[in-house]
OpenMM code with the backbone's topology and positions (N, CA, C; nanometers):
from openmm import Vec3, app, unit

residues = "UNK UNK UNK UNK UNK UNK UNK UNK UNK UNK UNK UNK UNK UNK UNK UNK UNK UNK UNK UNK UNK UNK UNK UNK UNK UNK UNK UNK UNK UNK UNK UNK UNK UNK UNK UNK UNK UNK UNK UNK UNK UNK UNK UNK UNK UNK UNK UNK UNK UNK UNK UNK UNK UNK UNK UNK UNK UNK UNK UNK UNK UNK UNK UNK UNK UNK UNK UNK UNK UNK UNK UNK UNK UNK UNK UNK UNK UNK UNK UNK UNK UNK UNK UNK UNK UNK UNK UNK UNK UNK UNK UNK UNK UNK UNK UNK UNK UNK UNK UNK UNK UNK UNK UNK UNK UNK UNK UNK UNK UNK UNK UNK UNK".split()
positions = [
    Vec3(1.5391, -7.6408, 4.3922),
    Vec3(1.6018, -7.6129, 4.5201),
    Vec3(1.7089, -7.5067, 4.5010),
    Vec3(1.7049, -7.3963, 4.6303),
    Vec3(1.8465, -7.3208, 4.5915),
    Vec3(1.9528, -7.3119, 4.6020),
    Vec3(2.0519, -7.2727, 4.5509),
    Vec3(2.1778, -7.3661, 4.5818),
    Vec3(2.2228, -7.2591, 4.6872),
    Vec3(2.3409, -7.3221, 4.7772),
    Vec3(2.3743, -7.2679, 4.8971),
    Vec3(2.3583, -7.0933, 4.9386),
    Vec3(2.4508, -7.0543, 4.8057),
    Vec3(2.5288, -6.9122, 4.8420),
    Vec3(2.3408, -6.8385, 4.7410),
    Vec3(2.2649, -6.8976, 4.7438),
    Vec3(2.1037, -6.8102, 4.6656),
    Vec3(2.0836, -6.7232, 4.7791),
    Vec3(2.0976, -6.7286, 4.8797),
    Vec3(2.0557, -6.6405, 4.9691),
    Vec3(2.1494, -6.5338, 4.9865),
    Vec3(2.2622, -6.5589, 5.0170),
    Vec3(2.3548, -6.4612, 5.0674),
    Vec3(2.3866, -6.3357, 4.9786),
    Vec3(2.3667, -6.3605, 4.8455),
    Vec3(2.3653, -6.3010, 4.7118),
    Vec3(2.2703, -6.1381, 4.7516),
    Vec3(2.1558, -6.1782, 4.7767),
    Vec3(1.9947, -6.0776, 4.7929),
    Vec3(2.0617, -6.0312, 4.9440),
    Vec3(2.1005, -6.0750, 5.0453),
    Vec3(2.1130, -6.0700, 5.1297),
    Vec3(2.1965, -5.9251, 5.1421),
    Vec3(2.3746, -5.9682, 5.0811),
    Vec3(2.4586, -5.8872, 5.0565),
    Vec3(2.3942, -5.7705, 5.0119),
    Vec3(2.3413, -5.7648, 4.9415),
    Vec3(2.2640, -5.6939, 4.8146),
    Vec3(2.1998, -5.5815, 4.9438),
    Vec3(2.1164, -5.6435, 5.0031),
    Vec3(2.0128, -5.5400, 5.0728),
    Vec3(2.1198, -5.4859, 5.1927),
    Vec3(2.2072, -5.5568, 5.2217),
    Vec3(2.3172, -5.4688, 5.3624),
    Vec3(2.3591, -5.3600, 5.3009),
    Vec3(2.4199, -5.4039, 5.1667),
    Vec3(2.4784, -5.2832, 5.1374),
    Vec3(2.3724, -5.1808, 5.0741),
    Vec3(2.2459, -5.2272, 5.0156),
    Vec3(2.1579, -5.0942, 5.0194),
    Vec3(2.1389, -5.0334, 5.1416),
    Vec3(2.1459, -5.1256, 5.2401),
    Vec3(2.0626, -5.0067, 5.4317),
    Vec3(2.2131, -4.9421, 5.4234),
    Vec3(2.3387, -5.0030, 5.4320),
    Vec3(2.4624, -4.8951, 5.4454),
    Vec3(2.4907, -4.7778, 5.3644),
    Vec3(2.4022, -4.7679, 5.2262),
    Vec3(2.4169, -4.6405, 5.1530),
    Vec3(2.2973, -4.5684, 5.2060),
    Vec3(2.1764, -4.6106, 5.2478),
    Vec3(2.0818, -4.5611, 5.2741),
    Vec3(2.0652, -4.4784, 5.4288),
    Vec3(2.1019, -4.5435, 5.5076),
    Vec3(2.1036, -4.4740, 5.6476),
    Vec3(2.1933, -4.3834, 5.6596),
    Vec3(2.2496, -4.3256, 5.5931),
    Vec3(2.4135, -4.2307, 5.6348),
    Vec3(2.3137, -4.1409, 5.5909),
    Vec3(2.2206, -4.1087, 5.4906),
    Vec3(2.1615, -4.0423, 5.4050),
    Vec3(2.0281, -4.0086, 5.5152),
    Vec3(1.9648, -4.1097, 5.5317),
    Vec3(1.8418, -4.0710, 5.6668),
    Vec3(1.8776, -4.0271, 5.7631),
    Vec3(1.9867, -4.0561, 5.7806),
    Vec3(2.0605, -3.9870, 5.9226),
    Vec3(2.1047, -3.8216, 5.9246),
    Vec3(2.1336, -3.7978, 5.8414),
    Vec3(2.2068, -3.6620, 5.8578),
    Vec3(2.1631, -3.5884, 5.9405),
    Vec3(2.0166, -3.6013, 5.9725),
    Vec3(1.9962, -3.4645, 6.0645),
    Vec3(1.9747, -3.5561, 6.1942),
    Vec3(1.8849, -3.6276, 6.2116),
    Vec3(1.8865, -3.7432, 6.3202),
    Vec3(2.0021, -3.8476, 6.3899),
    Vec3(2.0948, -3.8605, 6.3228),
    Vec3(2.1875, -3.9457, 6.3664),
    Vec3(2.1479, -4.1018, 6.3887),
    Vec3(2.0025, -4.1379, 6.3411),
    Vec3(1.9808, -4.2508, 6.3586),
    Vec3(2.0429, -4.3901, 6.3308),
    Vec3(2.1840, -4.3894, 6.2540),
    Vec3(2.2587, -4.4791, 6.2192),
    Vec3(2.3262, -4.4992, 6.2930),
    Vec3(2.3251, -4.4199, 6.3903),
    Vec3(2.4394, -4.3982, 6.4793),
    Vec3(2.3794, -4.4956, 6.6568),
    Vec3(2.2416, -4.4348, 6.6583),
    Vec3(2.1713, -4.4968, 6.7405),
    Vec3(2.1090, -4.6636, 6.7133),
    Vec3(2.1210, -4.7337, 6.5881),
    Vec3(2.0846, -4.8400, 6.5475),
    Vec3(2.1655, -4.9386, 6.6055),
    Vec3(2.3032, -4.8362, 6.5581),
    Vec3(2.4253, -4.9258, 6.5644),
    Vec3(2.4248, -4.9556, 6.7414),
    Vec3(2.4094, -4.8628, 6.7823),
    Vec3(2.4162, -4.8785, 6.9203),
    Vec3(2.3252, -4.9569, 7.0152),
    Vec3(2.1923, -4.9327, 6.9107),
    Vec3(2.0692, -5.0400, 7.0184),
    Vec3(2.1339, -5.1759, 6.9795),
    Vec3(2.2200, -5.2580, 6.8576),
    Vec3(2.2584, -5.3678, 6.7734),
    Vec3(2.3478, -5.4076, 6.8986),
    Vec3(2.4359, -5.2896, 6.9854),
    Vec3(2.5439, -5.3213, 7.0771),
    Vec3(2.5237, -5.3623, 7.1885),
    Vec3(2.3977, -5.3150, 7.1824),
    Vec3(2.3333, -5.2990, 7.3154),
    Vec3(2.2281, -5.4130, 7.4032),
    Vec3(2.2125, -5.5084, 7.2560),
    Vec3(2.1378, -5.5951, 7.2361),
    Vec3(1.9975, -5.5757, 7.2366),
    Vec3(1.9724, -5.4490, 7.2056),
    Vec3(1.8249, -5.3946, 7.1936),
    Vec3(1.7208, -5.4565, 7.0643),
    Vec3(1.8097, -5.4557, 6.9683),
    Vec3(1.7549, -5.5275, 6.8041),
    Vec3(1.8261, -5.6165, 6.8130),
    Vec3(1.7994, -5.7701, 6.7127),
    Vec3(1.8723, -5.8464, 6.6378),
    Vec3(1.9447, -5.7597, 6.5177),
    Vec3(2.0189, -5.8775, 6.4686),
    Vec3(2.1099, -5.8292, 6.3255),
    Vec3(2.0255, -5.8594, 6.2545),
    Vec3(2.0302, -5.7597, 6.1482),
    Vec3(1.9789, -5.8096, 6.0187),
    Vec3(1.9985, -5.9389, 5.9882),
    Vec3(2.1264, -5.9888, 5.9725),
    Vec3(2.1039, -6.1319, 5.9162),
    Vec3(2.0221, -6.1904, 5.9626),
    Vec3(2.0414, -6.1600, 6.1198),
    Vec3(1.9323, -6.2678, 6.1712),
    Vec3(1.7474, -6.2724, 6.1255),
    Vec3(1.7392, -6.1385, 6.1003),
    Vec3(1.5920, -6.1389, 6.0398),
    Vec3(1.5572, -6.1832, 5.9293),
    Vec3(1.6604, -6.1981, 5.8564),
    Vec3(1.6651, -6.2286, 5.7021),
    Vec3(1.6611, -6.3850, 5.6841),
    Vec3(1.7226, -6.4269, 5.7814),
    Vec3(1.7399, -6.5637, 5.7896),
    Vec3(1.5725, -6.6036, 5.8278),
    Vec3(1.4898, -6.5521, 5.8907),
    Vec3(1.3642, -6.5762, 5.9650),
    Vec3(1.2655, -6.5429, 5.8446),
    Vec3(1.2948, -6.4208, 5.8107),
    Vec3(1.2198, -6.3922, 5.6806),
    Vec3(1.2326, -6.4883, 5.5329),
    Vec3(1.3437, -6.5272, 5.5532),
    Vec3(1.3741, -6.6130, 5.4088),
    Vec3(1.2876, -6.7329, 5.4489),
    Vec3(1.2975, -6.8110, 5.5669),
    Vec3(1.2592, -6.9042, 5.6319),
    Vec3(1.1262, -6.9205, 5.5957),
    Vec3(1.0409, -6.7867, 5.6776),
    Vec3(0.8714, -6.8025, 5.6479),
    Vec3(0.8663, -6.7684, 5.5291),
    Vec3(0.8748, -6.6447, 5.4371),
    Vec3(0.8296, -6.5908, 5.3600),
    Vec3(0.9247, -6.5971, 5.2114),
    Vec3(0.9219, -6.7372, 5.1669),
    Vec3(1.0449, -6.7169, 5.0434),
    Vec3(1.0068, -6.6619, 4.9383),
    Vec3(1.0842, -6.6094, 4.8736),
    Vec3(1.1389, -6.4853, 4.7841),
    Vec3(1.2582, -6.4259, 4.7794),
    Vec3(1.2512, -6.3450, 4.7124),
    Vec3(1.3807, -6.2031, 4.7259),
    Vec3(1.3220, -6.1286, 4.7652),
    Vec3(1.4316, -6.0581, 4.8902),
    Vec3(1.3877, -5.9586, 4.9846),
    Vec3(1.4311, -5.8507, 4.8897),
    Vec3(1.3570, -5.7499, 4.8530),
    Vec3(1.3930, -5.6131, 4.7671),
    Vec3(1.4392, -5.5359, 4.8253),
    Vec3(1.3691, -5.4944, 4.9156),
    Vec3(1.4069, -5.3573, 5.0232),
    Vec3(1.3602, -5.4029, 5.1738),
    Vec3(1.4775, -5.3057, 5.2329),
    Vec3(1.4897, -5.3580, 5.3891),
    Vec3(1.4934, -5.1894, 5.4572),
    Vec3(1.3995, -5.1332, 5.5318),
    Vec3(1.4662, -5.0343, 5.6360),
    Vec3(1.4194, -5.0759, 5.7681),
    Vec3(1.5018, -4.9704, 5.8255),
    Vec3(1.5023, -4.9878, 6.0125),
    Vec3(1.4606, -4.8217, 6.0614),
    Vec3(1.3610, -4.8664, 6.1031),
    Vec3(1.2901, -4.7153, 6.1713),
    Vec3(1.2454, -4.7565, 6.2906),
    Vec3(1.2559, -4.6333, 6.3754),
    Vec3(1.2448, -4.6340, 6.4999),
    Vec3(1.0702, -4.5213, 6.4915),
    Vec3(1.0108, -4.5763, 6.5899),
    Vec3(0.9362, -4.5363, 6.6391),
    Vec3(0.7970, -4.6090, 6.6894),
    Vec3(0.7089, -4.5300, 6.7655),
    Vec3(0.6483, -4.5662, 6.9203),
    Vec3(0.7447, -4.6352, 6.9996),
    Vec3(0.8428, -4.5960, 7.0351),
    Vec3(0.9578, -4.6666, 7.1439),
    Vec3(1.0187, -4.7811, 7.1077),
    Vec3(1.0102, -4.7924, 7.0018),
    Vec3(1.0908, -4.9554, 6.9657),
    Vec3(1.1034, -4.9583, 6.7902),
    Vec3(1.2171, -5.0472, 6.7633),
    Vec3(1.2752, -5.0771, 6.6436),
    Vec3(1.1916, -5.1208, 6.5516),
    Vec3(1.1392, -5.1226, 6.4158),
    Vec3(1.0842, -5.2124, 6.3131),
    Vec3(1.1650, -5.1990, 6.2185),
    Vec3(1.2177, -5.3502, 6.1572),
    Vec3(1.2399, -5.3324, 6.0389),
    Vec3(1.1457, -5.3577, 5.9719),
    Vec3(1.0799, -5.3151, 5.8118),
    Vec3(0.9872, -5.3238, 5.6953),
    Vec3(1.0923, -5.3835, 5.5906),
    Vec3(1.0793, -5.4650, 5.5693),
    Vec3(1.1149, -5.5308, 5.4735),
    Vec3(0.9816, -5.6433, 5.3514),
    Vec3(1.0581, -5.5671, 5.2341),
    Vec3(0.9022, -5.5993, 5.1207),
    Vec3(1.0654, -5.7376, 5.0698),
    Vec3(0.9476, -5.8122, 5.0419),
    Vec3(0.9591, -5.9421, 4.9558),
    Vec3(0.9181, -5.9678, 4.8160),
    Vec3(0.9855, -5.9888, 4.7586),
    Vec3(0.9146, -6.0687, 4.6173),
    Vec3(0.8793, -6.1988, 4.5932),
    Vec3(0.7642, -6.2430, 4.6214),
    Vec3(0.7355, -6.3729, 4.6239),
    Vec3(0.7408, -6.4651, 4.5340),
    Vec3(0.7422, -6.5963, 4.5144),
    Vec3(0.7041, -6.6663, 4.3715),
    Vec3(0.5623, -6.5922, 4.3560),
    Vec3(0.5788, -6.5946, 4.2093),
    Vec3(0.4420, -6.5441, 4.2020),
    Vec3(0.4272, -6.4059, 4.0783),
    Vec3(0.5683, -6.3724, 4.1770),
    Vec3(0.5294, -6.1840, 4.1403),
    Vec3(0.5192, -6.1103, 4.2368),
    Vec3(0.4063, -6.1358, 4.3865),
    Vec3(0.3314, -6.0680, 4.4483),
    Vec3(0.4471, -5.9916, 4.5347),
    Vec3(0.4055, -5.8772, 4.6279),
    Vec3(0.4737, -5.8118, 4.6927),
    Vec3(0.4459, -5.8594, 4.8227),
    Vec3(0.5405, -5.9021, 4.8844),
    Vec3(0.4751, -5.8912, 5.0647),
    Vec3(0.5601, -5.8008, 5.1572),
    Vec3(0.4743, -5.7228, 5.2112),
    Vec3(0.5370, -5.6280, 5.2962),
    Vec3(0.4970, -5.6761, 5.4134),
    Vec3(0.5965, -5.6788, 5.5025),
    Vec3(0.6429, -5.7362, 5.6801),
    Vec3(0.7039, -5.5783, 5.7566),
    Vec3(0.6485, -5.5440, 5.8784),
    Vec3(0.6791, -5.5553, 5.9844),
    Vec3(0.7604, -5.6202, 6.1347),
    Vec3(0.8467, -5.5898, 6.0886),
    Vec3(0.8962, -5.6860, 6.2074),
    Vec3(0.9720, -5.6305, 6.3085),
    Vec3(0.9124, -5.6628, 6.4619),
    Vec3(0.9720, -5.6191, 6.5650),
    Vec3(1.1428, -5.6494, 6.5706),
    Vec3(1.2149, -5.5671, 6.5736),
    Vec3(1.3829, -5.5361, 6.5871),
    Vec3(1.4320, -5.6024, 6.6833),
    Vec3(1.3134, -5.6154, 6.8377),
    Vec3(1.3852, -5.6770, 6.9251),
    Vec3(1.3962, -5.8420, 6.9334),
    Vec3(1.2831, -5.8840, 6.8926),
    Vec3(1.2643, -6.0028, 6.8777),
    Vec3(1.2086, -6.0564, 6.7972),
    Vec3(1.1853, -5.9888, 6.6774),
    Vec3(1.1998, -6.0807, 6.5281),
    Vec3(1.0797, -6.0996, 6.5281),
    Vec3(0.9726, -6.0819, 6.5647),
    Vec3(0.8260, -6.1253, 6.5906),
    Vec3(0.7603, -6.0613, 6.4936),
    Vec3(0.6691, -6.0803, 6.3697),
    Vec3(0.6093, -6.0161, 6.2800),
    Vec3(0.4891, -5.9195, 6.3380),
    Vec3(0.4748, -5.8267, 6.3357),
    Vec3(0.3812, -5.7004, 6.3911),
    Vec3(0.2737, -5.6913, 6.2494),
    Vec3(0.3246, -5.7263, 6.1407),
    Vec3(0.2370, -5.7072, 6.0027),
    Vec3(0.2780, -5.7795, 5.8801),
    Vec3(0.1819, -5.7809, 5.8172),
    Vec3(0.2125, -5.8692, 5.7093),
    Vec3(0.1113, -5.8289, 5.6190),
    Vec3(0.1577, -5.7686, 5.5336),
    Vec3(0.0667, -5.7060, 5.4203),
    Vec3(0.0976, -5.7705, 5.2745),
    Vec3(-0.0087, -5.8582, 5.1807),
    Vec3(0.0542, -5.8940, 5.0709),
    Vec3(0.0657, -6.0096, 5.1024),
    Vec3(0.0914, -6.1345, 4.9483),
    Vec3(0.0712, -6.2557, 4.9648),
    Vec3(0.0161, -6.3791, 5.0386),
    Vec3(0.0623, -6.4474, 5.0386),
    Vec3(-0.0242, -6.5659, 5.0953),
    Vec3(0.0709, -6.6143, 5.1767),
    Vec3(-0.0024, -6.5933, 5.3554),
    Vec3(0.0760, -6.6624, 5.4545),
    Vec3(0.0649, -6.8276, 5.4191),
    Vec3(0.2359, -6.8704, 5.4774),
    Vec3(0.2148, -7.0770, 5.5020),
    Vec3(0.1805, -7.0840, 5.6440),
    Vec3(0.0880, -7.1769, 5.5534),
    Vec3(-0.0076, -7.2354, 5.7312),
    Vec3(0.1026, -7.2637, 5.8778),
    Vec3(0.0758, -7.1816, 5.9510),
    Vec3(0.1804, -7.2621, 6.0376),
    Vec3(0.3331, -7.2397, 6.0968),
    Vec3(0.3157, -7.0718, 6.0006),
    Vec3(0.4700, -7.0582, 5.9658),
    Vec3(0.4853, -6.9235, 6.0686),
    Vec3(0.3907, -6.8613, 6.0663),
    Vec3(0.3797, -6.7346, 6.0976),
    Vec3(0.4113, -6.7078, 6.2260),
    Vec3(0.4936, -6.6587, 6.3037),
    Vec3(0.5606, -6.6768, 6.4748),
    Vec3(0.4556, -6.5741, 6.5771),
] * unit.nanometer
topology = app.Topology()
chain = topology.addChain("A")
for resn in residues:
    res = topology.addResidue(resn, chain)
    for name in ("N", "CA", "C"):
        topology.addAtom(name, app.Element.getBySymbol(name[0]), res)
């Protein structure tokens, strides 16, 4: 079993990779700027909150997390490391957390929203 603070650890970990990472995707787009604002706007959930959903269905360590915009709406992609080894890469709608894809490992019966 994991002990309390196992999550928050990977968690921390990946905020502060999207906060070095988007200043950097942004430069010519300003898209950090617009994230922050759909987040205000109540257009996307917070990350935590996806992470919390993702840890939920799909346990592992989350490796990498981005937030891209496009066909008119938010996805974050966030890849997992599963027990196992295996990689699972997710799709997930920004506005409502709803998985759009799931590439990699083995879904739990039941789990999948």
């Amino acid at each position: 079993m994991k002990s309390p603070g196992a999550f928050r650890r990977p968690a921390a970990a990946v905020m502060l990779t999207i906060a070095a990472i988007l200043p950097a995707h942004a430069s010519d787009s300003h898209d950090h700027d617009r994230a922050r604002q759909a987040l205000q706007a109540g257009e996307i959930m917070p990350l935590k909150a996806i992470l919390e959903r993702v840890e939920r269905d799909t346990p592992g360590q989350v490796i990498d997390v981005e937030l891209e915009r496009g066909a008119g709406r938010w996805i974050y992609e966030i890849k997992v490391l599963a027990a196992g080894g295996s990689i699972v890469e997710l799709e997930i709608d920004a506005r409502d957390g709803s998985i759009l894809k799931r590439k990699g490992g083995h879904r739990a019966r039941g789990r999948e929203r």
